[in-house]
C-alpha positions as a printed Julia matrix, in Angstrom:
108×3 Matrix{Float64}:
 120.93  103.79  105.26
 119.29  101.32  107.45
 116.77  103.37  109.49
 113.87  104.91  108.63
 113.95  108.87  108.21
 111.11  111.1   109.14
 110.26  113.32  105.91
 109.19  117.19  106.11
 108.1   119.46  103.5
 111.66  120.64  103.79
 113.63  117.68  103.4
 110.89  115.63  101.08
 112.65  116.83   97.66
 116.25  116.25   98.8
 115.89  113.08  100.3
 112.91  111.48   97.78
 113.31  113.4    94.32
 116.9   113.97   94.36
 118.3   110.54   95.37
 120.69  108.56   94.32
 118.95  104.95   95.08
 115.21  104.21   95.04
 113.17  105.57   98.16
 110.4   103.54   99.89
 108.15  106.05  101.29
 105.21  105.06  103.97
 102.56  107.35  103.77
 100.73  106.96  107.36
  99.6   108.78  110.43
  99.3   107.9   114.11
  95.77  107.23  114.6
  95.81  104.66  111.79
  96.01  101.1   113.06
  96.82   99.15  109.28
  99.88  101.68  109.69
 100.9   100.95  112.9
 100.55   97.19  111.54
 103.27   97.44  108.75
 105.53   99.81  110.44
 107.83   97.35  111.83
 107.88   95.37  108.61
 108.73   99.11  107.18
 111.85   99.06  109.79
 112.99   95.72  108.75
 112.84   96.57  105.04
 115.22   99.65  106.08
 117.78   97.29  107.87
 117.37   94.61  105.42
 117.82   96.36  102.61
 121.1    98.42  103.9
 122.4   101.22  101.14
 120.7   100.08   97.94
 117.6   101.99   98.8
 116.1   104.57  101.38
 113.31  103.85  103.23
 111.37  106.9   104.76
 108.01  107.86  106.2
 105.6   110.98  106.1
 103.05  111.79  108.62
 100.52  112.95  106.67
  98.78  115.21  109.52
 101.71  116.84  109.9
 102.6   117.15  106.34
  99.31  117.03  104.25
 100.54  119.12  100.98
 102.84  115.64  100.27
 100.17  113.74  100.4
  97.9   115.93   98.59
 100.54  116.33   95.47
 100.61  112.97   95.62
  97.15  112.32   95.66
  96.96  109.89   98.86
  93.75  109.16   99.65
  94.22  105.92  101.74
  96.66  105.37  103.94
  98.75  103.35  104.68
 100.0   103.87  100.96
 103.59  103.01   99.76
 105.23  104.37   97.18
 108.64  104.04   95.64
 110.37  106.72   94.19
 113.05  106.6    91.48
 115.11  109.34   89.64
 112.25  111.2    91.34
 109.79  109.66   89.23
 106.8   107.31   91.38
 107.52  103.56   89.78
 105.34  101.57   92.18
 102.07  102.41   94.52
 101.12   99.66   97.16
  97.54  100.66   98.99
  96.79   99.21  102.27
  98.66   96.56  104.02
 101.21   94.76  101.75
 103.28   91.43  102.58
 106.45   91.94  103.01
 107.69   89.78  100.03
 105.28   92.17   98.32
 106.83   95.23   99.52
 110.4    93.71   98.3
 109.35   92.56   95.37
 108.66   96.24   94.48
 112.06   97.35   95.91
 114.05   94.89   94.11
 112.19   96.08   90.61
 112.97   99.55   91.74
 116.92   98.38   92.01
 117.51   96.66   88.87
């Protein structure tokens, strides 16, 4: 994979709930500066990380019914999806040994 996709409504269940390897998702929105904080940590976790997981972001302005069903309340919040199932929640900025720690779990 190595970048970080930009989920919709449309393409949240394909590309979160049906995948094949775990999926990092950043829950975020422009105006929110602990977000724009961890994004490029988010990027590097993408390119780091290569095919063994998918690493993607929602806006939740754009696309509050994710974040509702998912009951976000804070943001930034992480959360890592497998067999379509949430294994791990992070709230608020994470360390990225943190954030890999949680990825590697999700892997094994």
């Amino acid at each position: 994979m190595g970048a970080v996709a930009e989920l919709t409504g449309a393409s949240f269940e394909q590309d979160v709930l049906k995948s094949e390897v775990p999926v990092l998702v950043d829950f975020w929105a422009p105006w929110c500066g602990p977000c724009r904080h961890i994004a490029p940590v988010v990027e590097e976790l993408a390119l780091e990380n290569g095919e063994s997981v998918k690493v993607a972001k929602v806006n939740i302005d754009d696309h509050p019914g994710i974040a509702e069903s998912y009951g976000i309340s804070s943001i930034p919040t992480l959360m890592v999806f497998k067999a379509g199932d949430v294994v791990e929640r992070l709230v608020g900025v994470q360390p990225k040994q943190r954030m890999q720690e949680v990825l590697d779990a999700a892997k094994g």
